[in-house]
Backbone bond lengths (Angstrom), bond angles and torsions (degrees), N, CA, C in turn:
res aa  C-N    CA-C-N  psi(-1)  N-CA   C-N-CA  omega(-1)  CA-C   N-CA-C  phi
1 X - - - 1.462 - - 1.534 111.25 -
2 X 1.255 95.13 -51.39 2.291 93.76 172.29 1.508 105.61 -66.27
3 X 1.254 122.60 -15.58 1.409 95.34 176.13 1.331 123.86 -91.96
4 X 1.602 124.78 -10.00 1.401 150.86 -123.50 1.798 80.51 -121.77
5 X 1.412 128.91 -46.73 1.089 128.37 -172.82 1.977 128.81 -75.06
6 X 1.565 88.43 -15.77 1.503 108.46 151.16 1.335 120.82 -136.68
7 X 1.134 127.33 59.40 1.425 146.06 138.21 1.709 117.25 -59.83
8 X 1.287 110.37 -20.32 2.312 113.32 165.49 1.426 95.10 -103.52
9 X 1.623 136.71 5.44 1.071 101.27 157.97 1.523 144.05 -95.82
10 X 1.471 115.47 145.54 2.127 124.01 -172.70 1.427 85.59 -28.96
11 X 1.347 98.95 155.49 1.799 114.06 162.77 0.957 147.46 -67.03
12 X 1.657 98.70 -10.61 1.217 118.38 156.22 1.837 137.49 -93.30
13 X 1.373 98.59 -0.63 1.276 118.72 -172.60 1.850 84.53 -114.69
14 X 0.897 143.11 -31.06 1.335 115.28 170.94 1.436 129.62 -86.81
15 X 1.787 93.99 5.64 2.052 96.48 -167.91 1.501 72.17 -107.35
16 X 1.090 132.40 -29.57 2.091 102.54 163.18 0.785 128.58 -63.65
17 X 1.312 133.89 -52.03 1.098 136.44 151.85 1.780 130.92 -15.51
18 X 1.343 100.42 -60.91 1.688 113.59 168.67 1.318 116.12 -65.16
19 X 1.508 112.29 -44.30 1.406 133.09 -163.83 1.581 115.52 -99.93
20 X 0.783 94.48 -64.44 2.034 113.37 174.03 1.709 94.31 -18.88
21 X 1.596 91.89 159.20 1.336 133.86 166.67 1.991 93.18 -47.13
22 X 0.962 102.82 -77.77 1.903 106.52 -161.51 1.389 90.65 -84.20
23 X 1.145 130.32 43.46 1.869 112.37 152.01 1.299 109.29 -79.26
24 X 1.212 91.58 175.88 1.852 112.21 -170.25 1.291 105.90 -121.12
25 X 1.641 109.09 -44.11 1.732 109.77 -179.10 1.017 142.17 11.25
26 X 1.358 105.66 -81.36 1.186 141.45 -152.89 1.762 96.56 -90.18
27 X 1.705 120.04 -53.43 1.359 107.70 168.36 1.219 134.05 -52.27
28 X 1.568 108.72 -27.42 1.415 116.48 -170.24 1.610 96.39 -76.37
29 X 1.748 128.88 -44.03 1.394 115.61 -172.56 1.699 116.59 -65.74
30 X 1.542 114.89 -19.66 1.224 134.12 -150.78 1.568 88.18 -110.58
31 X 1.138 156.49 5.41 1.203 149.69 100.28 1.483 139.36 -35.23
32 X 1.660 100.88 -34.84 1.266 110.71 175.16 1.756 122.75 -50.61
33 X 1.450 130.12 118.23 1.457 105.89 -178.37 1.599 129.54 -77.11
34 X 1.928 112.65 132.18 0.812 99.29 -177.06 1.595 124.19 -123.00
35 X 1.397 114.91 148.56 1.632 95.14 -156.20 1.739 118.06 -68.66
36 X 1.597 114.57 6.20 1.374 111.79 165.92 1.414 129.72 -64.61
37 X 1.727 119.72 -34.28 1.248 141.62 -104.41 0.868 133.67 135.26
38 X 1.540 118.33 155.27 1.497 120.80 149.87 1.429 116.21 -67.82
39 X 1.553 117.64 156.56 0.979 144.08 -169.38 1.425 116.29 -119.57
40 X 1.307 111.33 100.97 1.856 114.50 178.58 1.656 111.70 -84.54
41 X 1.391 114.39 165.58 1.243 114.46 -178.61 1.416 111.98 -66.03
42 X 1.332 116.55 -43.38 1.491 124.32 173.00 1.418 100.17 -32.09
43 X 1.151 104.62 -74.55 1.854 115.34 -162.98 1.491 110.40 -38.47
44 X 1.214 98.62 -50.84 1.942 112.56 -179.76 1.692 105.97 -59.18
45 X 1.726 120.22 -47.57 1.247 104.73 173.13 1.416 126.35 -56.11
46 X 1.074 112.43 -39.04 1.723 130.54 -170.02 1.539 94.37 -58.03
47 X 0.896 113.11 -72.05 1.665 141.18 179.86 2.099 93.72 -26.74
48 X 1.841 96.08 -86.34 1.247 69.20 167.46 2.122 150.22 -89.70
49 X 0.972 96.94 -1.82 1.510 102.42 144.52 1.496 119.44 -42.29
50 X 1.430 135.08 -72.36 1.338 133.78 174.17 1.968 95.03 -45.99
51 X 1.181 122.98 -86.93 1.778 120.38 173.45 1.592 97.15 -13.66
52 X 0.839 146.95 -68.63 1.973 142.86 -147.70 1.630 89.00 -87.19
53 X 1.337 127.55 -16.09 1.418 96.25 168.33 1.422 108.72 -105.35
54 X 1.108 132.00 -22.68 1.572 128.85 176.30 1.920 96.96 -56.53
55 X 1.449 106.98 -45.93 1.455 94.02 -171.33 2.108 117.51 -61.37
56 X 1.564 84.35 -21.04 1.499 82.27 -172.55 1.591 94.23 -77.83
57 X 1.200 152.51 -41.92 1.024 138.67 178.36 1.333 118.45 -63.09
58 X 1.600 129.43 -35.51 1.285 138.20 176.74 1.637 99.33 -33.39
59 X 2.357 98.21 -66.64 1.585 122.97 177.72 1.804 122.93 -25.92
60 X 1.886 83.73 -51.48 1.585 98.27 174.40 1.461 125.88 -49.28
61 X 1.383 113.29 -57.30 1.145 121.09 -168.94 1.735 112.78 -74.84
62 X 1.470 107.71 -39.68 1.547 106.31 163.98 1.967 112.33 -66.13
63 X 0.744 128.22 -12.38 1.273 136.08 176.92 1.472 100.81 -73.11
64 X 1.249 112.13 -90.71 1.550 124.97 162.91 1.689 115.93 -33.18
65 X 0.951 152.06 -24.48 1.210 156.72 162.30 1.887 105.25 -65.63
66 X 1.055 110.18 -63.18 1.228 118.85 -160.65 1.485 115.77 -80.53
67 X 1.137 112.68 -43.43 1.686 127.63 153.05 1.908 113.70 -37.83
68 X 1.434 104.43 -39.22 1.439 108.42 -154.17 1.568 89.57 -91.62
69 X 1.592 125.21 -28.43 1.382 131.17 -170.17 1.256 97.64 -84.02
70 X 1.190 126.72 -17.96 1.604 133.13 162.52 1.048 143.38 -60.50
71 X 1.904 104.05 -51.06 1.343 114.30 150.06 1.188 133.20 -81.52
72 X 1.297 128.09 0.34 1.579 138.18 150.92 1.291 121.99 -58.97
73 X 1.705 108.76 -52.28 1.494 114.62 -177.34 1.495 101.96 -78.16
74 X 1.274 135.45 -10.86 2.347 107.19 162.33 0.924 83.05 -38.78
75 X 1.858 80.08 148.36 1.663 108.00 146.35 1.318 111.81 -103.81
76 X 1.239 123.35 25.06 1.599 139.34 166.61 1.683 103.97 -130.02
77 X 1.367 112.28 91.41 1.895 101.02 -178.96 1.933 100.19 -60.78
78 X 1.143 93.70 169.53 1.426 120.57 168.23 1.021 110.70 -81.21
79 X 1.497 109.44 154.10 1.566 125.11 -150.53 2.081 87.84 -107.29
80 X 1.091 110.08 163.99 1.569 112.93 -174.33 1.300 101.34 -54.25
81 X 1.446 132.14 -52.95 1.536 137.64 -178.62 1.368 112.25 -52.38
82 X 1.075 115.83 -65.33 1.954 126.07 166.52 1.352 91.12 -32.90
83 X 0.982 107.71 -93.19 2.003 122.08 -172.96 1.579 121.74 -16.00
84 X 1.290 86.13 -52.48 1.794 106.29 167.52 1.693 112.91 -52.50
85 X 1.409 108.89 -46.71 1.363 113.92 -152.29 1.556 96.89 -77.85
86 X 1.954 100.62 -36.13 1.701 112.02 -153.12 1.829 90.99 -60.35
87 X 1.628 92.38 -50.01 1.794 101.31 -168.75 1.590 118.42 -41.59
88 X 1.939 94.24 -37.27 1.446 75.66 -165.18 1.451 119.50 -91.77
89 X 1.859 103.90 -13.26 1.696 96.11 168.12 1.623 113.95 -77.75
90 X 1.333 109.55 -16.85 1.664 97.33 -155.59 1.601 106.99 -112.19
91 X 1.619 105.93 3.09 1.805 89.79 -157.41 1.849 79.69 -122.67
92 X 1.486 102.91 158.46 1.565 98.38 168.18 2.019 119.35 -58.77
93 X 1.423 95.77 151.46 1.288 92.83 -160.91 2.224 71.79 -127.09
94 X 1.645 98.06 132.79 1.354 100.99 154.14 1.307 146.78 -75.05
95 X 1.416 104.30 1.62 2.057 117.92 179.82 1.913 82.51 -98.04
96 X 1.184 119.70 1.93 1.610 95.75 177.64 1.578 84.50 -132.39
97 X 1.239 129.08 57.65 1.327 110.97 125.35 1.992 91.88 90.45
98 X 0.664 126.21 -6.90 1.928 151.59 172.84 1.743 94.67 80.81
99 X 1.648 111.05 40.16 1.305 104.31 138.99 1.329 135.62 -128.00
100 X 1.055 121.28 172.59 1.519 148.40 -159.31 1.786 104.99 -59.53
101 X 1.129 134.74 132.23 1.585 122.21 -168.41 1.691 88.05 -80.88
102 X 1.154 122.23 -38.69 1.625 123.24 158.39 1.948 110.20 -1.54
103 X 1.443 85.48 -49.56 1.871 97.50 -155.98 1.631 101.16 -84.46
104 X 1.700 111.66 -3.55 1.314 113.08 -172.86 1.453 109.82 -125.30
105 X 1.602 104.29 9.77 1.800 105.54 167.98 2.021 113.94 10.36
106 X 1.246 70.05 -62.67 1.877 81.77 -158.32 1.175 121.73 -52.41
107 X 1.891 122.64 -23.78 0.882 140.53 -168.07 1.693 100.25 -107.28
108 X 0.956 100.27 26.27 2.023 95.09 -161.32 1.592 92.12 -87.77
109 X 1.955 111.64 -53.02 1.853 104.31 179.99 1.361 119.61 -47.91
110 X 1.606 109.99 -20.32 1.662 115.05 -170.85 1.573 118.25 -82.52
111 X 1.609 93.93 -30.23 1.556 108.82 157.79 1.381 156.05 -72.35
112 X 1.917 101.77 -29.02 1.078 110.95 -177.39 1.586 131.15 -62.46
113 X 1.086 110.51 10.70 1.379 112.97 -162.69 1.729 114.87 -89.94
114 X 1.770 100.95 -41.95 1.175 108.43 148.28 1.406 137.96 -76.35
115 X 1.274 129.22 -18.71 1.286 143.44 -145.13 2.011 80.82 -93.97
116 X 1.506 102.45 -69.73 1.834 109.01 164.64 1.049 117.33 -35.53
117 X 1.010 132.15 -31.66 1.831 138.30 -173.32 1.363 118.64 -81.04
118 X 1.644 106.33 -22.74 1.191 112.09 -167.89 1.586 111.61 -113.79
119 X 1.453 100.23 -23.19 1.708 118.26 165.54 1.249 116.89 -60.23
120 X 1.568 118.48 -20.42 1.717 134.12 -150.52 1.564 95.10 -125.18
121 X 1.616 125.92 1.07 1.194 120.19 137.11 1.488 77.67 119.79
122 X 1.348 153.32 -17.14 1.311 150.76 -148.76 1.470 109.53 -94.60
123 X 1.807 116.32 87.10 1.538 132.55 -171.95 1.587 106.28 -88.09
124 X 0.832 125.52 -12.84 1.428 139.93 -156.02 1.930 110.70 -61.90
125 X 1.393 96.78 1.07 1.717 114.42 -148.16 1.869 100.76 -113.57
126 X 0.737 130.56 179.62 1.832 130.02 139.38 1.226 119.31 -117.81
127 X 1.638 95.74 95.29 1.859 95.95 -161.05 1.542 113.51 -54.18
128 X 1.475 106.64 -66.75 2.056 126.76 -176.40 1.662 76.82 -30.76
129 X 1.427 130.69 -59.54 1.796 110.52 -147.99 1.735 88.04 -76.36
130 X 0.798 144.45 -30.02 1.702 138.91 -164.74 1.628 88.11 -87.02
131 X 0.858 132.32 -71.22 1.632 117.69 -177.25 1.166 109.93 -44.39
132 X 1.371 154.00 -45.28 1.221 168.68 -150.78 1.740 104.67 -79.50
133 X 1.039 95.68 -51.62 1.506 118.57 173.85 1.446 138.43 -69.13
134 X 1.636 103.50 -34.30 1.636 126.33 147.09 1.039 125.67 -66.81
135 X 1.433 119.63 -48.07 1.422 131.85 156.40 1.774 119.38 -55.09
136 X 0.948 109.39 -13.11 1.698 112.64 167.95 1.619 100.43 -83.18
137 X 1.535 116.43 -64.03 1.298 129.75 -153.08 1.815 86.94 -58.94
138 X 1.275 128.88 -58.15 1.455 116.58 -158.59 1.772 98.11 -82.00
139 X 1.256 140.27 -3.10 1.123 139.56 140.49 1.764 130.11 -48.55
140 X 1.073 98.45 -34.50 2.004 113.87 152.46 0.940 106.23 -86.17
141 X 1.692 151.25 -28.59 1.018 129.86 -157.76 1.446 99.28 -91.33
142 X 1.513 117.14 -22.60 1.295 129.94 -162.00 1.651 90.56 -64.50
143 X 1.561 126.07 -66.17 1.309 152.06 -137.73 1.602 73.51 -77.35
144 X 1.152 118.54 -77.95 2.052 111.62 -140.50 1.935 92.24 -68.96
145 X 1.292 104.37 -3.80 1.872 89.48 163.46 1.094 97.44 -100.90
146 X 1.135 172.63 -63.52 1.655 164.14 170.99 1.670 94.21 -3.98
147 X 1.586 100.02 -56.92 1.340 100.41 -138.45 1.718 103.47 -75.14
148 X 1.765 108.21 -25.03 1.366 129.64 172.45 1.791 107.69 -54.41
149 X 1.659 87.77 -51.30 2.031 92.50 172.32 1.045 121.64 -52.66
150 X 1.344 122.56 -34.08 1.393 120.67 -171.97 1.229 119.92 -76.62
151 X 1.966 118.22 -38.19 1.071 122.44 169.80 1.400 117.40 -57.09
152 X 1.462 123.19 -52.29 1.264 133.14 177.59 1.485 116.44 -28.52
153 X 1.263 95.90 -60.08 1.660 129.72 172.86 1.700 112.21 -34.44
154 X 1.477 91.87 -80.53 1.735 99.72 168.23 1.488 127.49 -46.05
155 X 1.918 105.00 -32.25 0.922 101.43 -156.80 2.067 105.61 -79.18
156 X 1.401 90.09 -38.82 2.083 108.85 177.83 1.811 95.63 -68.44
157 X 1.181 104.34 -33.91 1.837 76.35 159.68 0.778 133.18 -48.12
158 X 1.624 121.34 -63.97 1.334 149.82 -155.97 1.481 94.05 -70.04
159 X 1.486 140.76 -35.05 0.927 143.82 -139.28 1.703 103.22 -104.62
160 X 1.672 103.39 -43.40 1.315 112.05 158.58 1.734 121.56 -40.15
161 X 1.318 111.45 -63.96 1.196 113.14 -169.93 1.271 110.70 -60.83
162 X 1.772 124.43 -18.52 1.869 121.20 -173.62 1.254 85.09 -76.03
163 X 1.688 144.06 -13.31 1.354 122.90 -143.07 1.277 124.55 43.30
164 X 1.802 111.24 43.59 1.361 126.33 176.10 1.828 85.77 -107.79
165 X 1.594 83.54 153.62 1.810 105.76 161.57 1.456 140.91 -104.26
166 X 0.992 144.85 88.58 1.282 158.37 161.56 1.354 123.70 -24.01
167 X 1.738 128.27 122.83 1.654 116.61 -155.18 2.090 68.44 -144.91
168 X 1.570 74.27 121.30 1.764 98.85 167.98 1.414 116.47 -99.39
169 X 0.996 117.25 122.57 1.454 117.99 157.84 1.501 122.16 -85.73
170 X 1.222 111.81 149.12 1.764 124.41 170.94 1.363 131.76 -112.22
171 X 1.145 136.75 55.04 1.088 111.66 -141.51 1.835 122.57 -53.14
172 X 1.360 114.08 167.72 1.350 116.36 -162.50 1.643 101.77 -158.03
173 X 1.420 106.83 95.53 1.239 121.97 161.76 2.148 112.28 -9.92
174 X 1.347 112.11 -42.45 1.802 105.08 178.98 1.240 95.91 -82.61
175 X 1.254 124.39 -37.87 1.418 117.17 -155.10 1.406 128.71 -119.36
176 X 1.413 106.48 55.77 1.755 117.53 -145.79 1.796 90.35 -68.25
177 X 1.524 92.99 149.60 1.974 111.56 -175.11 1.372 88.81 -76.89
178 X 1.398 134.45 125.29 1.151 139.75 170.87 1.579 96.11 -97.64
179 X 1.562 115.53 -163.53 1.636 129.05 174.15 1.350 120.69 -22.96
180 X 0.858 133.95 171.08 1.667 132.77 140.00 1.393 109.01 84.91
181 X 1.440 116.54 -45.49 1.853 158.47 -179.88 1.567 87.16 104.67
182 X 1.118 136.12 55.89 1.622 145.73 146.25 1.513 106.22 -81.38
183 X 1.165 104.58 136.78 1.339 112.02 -177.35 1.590 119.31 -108.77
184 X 0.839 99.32 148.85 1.791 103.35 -179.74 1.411 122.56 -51.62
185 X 1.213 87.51 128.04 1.806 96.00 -163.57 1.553 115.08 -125.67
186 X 1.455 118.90 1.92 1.158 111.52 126.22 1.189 158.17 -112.07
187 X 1.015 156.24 -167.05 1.483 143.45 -139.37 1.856 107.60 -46.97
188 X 0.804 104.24 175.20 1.407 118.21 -161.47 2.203 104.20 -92.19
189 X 1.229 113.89 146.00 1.090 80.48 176.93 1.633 121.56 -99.25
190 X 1.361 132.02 27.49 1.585 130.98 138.69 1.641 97.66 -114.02
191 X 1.305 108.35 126.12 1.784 102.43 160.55 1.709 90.41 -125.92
192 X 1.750 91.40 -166.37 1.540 97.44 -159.85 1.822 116.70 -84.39
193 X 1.284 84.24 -7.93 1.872 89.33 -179.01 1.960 101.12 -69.94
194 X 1.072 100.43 -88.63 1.648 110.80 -165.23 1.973 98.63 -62.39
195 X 1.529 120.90 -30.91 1.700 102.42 -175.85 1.362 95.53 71.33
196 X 1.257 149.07 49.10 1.873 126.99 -179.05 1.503 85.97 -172.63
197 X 1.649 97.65 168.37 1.296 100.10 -172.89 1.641 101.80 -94.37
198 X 1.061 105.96 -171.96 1.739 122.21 -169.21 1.546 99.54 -110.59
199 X 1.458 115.55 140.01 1.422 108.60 153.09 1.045 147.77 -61.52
């Protein structure tokens, strides 16, 4: 029933929800009585943590199944290059764990660099260790921005309650935050005459 009641919420409003500081989740299952014991919140996370990875493998293997019954049934097969490309987004790949890069969308801009290199015939490299290795680096990058969110977080609270105001910056390739956090206020550095950047 608690989960059923945010089932329309963005993906990011429901992994707070589950996850966040003020969830309930986890108390509400860890209340439930069970005839072993009590039940701590820990236990319930662990619990479902192991569940979110069985499902991603469940995902995997229906992914990989259905993809492969896909490229069997053309009635035009794929050419070795196609084949190459289909395998490596759609079929399980073993440097990811025997899933599908499909299942890692998010990580695909962080990847392409080798994945292109190696599509374009360029062996010269040790890809599995260079993927392995990108996939570490945006695995820290993941954590020390969490950890930036959180401060942020605490910090526009805290800031709320002085009835102080908070001025975010973004950065933006035209409009880089110079000194002060004043932003550039003249011309942009691509406009429509020259297309190029400025010195």
């Amino acid at each position: 029933d608690a989960i059923d009641a945010h089932l329309d919420d963005t993906l990011e409003d429901f992994d707070d929800w589950l996850w966040g500081k003020k969830n309930s989740f986890l108390k509400q299952i860890a209340r439930k009585k069970c005839p072993h014991g009590k039940v701590t919140n820990d236990m319930v996370r662990k619990v479902l943590i192991d569940l979110g990875w069985q499902s991603y493998i469940y995902v995997a293997n229906c992914i990989h199944a259905q993809t492969r019954y896909f490229m069997n049934a053309l009635r035009n097969p794929l050419n070795v290059q196609e084949k190459q490309i289909f395998e490596m987004i759609y079929q399980k790949q073993d440097y990811l764990g025997d899933f599908p890069l499909l299942l890692l969308k998010e990580r695909i801009p962080f990847l392409k660099g080798p994945m292109l290199a190696l599509l374009n015939g360029h062996d010269d490299f040790d890809f599995v260790s260079t993927i392995h290795r990108l996939l570490y680096y945006y695995s820290e990058m993941a954590e020390m921005r969490r950890g930036v969110d959180r401060i942020t977080q605490a910090y526009s609270k805290a800031s709320r309650s002085q009835n102080r105001t908070i001025k975010f910056f973004e950065f933006n390739d035209t409009h880089p935050i110079e000194d002060k956090g004043q932003r550039h206020k003249t011309k942009p550095l691509e406009d429509e005459q020259n297309q190029g950047w400025d010195d």
